[in-house]
C-alpha positions as CSV (number, residue, x, y, z in Angstrom):
1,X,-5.7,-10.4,-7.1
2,X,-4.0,-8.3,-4.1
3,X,-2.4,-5.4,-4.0
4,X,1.0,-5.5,-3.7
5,X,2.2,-2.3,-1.9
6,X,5.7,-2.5,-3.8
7,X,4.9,-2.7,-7.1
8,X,4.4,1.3,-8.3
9,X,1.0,-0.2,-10.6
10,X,-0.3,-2.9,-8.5
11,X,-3.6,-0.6,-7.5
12,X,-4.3,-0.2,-11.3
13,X,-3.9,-3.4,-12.2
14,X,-6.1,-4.5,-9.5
15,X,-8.5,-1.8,-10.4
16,X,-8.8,-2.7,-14.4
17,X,-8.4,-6.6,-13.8
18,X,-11.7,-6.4,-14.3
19,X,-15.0,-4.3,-13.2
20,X,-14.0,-3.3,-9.5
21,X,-16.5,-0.5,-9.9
22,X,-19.8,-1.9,-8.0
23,X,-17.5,-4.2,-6.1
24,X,-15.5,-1.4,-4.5
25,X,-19.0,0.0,-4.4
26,X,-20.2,-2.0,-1.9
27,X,-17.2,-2.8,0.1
28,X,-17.3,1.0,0.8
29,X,-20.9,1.3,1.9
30,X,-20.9,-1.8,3.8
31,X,-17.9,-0.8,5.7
32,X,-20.7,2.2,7.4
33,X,-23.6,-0.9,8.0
34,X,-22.6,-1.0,12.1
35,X,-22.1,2.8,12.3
36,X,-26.4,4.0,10.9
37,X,-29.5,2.1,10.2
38,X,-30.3,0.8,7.1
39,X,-32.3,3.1,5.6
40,X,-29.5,5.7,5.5
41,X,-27.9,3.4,3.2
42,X,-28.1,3.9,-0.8
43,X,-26.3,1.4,-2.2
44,X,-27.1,1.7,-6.0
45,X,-25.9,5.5,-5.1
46,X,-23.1,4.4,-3.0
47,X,-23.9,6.9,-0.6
48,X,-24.6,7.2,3.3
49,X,-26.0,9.2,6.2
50,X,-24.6,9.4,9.2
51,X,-24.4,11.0,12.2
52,X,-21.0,13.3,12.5
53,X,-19.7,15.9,14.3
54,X,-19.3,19.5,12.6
55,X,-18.7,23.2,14.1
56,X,-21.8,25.5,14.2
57,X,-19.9,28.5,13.0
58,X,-23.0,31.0,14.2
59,X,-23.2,29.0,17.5
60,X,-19.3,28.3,18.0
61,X,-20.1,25.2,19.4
62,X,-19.3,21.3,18.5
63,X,-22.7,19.6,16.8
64,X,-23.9,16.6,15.5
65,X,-25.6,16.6,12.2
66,X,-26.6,13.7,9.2
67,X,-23.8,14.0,6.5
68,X,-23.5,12.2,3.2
69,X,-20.4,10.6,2.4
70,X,-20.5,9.1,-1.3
71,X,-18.3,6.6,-2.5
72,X,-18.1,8.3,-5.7
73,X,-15.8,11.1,-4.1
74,X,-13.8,8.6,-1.9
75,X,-13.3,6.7,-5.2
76,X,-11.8,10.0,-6.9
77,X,-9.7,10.8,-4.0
78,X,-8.1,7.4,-3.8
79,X,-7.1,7.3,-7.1
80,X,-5.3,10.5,-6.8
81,X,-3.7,9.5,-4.1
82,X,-2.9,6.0,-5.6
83,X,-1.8,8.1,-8.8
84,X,0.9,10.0,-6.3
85,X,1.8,6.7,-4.4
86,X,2.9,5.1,-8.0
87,X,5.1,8.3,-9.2
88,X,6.9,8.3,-6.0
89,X,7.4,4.7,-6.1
90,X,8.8,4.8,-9.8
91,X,11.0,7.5,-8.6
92,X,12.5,5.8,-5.8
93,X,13.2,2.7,-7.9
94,X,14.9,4.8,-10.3
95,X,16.8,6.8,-7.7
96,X,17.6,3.0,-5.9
97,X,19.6,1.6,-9.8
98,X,21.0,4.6,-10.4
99,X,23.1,4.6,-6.9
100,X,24.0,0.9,-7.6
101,X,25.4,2.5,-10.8
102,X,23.0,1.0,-13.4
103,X,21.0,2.1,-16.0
104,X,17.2,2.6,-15.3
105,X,15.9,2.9,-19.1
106,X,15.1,-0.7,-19.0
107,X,13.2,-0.2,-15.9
108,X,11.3,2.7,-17.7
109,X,10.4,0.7,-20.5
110,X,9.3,-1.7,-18.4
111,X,6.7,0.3,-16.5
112,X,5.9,2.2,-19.5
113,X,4.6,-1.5,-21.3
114,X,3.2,-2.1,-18.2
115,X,0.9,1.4,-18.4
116,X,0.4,1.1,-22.2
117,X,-1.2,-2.4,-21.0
118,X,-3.0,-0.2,-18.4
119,X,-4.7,2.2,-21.1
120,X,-6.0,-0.4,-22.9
121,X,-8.1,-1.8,-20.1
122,X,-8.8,1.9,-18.8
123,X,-10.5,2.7,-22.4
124,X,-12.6,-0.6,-22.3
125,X,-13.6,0.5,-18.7
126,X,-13.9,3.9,-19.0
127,X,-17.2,3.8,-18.3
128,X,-17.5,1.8,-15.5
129,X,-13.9,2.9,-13.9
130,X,-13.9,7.1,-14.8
131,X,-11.0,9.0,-14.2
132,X,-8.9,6.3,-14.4
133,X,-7.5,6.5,-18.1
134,X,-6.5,10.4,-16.8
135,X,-4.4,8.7,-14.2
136,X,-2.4,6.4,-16.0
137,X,-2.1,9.1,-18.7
138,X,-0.9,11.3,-16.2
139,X,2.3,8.7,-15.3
140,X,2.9,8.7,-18.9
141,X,3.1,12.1,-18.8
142,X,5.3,12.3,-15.3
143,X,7.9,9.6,-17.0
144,X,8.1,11.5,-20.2
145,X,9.1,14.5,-18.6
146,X,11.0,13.3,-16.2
147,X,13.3,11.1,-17.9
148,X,13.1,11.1,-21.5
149,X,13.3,14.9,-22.6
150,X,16.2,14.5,-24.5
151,X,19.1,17.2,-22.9
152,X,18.7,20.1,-25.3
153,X,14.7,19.7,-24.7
154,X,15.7,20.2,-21.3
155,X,17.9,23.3,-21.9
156,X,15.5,24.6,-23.8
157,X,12.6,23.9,-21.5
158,X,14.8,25.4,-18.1
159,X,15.3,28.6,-20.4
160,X,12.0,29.3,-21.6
161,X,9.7,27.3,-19.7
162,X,7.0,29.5,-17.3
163,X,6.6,26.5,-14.8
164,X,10.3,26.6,-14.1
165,X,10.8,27.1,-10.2
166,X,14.4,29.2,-9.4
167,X,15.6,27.6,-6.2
168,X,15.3,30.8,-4.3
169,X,11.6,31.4,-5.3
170,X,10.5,27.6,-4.4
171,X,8.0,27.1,-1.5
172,X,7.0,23.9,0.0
173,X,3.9,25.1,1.5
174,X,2.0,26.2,-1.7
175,X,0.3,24.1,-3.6
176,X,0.8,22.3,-7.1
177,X,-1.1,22.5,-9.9
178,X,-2.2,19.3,-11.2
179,X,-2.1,19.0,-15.4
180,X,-1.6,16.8,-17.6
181,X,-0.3,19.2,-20.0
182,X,2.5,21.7,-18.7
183,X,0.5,24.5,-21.4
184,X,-2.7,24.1,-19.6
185,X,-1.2,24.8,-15.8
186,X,-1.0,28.5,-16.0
187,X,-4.4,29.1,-18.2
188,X,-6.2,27.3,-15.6
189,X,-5.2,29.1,-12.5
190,X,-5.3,32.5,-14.1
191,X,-9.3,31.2,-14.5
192,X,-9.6,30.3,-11.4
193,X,-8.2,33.8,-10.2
194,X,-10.9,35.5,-12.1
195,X,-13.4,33.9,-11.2
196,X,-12.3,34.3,-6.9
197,X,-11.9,37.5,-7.7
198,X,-14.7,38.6,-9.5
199,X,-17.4,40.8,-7.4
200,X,-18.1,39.9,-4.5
201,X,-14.8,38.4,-4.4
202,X,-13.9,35.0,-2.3
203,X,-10.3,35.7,-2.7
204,X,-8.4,39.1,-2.5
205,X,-4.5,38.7,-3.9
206,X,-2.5,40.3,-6.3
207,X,-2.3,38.2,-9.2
208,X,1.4,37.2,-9.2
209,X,0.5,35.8,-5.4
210,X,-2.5,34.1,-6.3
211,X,0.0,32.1,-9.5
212,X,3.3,31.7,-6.7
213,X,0.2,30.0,-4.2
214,X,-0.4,27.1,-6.7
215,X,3.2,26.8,-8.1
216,X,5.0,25.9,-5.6
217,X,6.3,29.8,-5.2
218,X,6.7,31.8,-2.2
219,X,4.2,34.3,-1.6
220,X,4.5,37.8,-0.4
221,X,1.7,39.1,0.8
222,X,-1.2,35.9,0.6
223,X,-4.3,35.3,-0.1
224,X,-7.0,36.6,2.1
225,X,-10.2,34.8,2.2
226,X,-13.4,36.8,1.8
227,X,-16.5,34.3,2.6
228,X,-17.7,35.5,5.8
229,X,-19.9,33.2,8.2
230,X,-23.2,34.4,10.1
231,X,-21.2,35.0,12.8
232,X,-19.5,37.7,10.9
233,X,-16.3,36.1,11.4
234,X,-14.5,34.6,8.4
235,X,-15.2,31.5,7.5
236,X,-12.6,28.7,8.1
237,X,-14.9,25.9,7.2
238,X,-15.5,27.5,3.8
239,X,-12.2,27.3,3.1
240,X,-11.4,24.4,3.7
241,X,-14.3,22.7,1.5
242,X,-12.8,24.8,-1.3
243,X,-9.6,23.0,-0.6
244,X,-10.8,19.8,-0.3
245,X,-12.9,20.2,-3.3
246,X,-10.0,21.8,-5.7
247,X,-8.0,18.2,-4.4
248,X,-10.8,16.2,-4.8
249,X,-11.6,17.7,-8.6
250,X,-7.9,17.0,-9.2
251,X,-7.0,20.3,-9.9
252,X,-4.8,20.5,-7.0
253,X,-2.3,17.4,-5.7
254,X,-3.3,16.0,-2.4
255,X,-1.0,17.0,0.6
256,X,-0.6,15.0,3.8
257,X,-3.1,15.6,6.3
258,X,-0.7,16.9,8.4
259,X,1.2,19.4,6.4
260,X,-2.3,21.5,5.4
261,X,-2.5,23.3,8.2
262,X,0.8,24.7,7.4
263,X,0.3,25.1,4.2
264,X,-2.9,27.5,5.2
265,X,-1.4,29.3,7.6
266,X,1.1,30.4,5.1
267,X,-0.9,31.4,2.2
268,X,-4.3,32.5,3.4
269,X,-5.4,35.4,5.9
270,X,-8.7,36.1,7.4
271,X,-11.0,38.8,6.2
272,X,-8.8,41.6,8.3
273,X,-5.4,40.5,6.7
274,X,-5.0,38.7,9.6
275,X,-3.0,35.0,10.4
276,X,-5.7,32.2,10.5
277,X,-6.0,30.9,14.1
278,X,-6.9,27.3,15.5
279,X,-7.2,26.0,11.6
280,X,-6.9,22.6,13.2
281,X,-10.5,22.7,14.7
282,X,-11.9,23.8,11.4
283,X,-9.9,21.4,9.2
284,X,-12.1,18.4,10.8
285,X,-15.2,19.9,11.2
286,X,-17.9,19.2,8.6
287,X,-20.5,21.0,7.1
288,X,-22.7,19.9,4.2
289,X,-23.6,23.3,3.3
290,X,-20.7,25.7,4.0
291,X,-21.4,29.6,3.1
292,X,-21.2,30.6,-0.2
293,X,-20.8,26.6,-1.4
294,X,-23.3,27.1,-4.4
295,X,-20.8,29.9,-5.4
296,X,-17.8,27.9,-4.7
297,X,-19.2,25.3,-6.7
298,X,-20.1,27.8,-9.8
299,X,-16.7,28.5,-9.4
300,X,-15.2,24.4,-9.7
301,X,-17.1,23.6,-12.4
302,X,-15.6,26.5,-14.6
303,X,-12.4,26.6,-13.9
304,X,-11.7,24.6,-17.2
305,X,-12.0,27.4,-20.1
């Protein structure tokens, strides 16, 4: 089966037509076989060694150095990104009958057989395919919301409902929370701000601009980052593996490559309060142990309470 790039579920149903697991496996590490030698290559792990460029923060020079890229991680990343892909193509389709002056609920039911299909085959491959049962659960969830809250839910829900952006507060360059459950959004990042925060602090915000800076709220003063390198400068590439990692965990949604850096530049300073400069430069450099990454990775793994 291919993927067909217009039909909003066509990944998934590629995906659960059967085990892609090891398949997808080794399609990934054989994709590195002309770029290291053989014995860098795990495929039962689905991992690989290479040789990469990263910045020597103590140095401040451009180095070479083996990383490991796992498949496992590429695989979680694709299917958040294939999770986003789908909602914005179920959108546009909707958006698409409703200017031709149609209904779209049959459309709806349509793609919600189609996911309830989906689940089925996720459960029976949950073990093989993980993560993938959360992503189809999490287009349910989107659908619901979206366009079947009946109106005086939605009333309701635009009066009393924490998550509600006003226009005038809305920010395109903070990030958005990614939950399943509306309930759970707030909870989690309030976690997540206790635990940056606790001594010796990563992060440094008031609490209202830490919430606003996953919400898709303005901020007013930002977030300053507190992991400093050996250089005694602040530490860019720290930041950015806790940003790829909060993306990669699916706690935040993925962002275009080329909207971060604008998104960083608006809600974090350095160490001295300070705009971050040339962010670009750190953005692609790689490091496979970034200061304070044992604490940053305390930190991911409770975030949940």
């Amino acid at each position: 089966m291919e993927i067909d790039n217009h039909h909003p579920l066509s990944y998934f149903e590629y995906l659960l037509e059967f085990n892609r697991y090891n398949e997808l496996k080794e399609t990934f590490v054989n994709s590195f076989k002309n770029y290291t030698s053989p014995e860098n290559i795990n495929l039962d792990k689905g991992e690989v060694k290479l040789w990469e460029p990263y910045y020597d923060e103590l140095k401040g020079i451009q180095e070479e150095k083996f990383i490991t890229r796992t498949f496992q991680r590429t695989y979680e990343i694709t299917l958040t990104v294939e999770s986003q892909k789908a909602q914005k193509a179920i959108e546009d389709t909707v958006n698409s009958i409703l200017r031709n002056g149609k209904d779209a609920n049959e459309y709806l039911k349509f793609i919600k057989e189609q996911l309830s299909k989906l689940l089925i085959r996720s459960t029976i491959y949950s073990r093989e395919l993980p993560n993938v049962k959360a992503s189809i659960l999490h287009l349910f969830e989107f659908i619901d919301e979206k366009y079947f809250v009946k109106s005086s839910d939605k009333s309701k829900r635009t009066t009393n409902n924490q998550n509600e952006i006003p226009r005038d507060n809305y920010s395109q360059y903070s990030f958005k929370w990614d939950a399943l459950n509306e309930d759970d959004i707030l909870p989690s990042i309030e976690q997540l701000y206790k635990l940056v925060t606790a001594k010796p602090a990563i992060i440094e915000a008031s609490k209202e601009d830490f919430i606003a800076a996953f919400t898709k709220r303005k901020v007013i003063f930002g977030l300053k980052w507190k992991v400093i390198s050996k250089n005694k400068k602040t530490s860019k590439i720290s930041l950015f593996y806790f940003i790829y990692s909060l993306i990669e965990q699916g706690y935040i949604e993925s962002v275009p490559s080329e909207e971060l850096n604008k998104i960083v530049k608006y809600l974090f300073r350095d160490n001295d309060g300070e705009a971050f400069k040339n962010i670009g430069q750190s953005k692609y450099s790689i490091s496979e142990n970034p200061t304070q990454k044992k604490r940053m990775d305390i930190i991911l793994n409770n975030i949940i309470i």
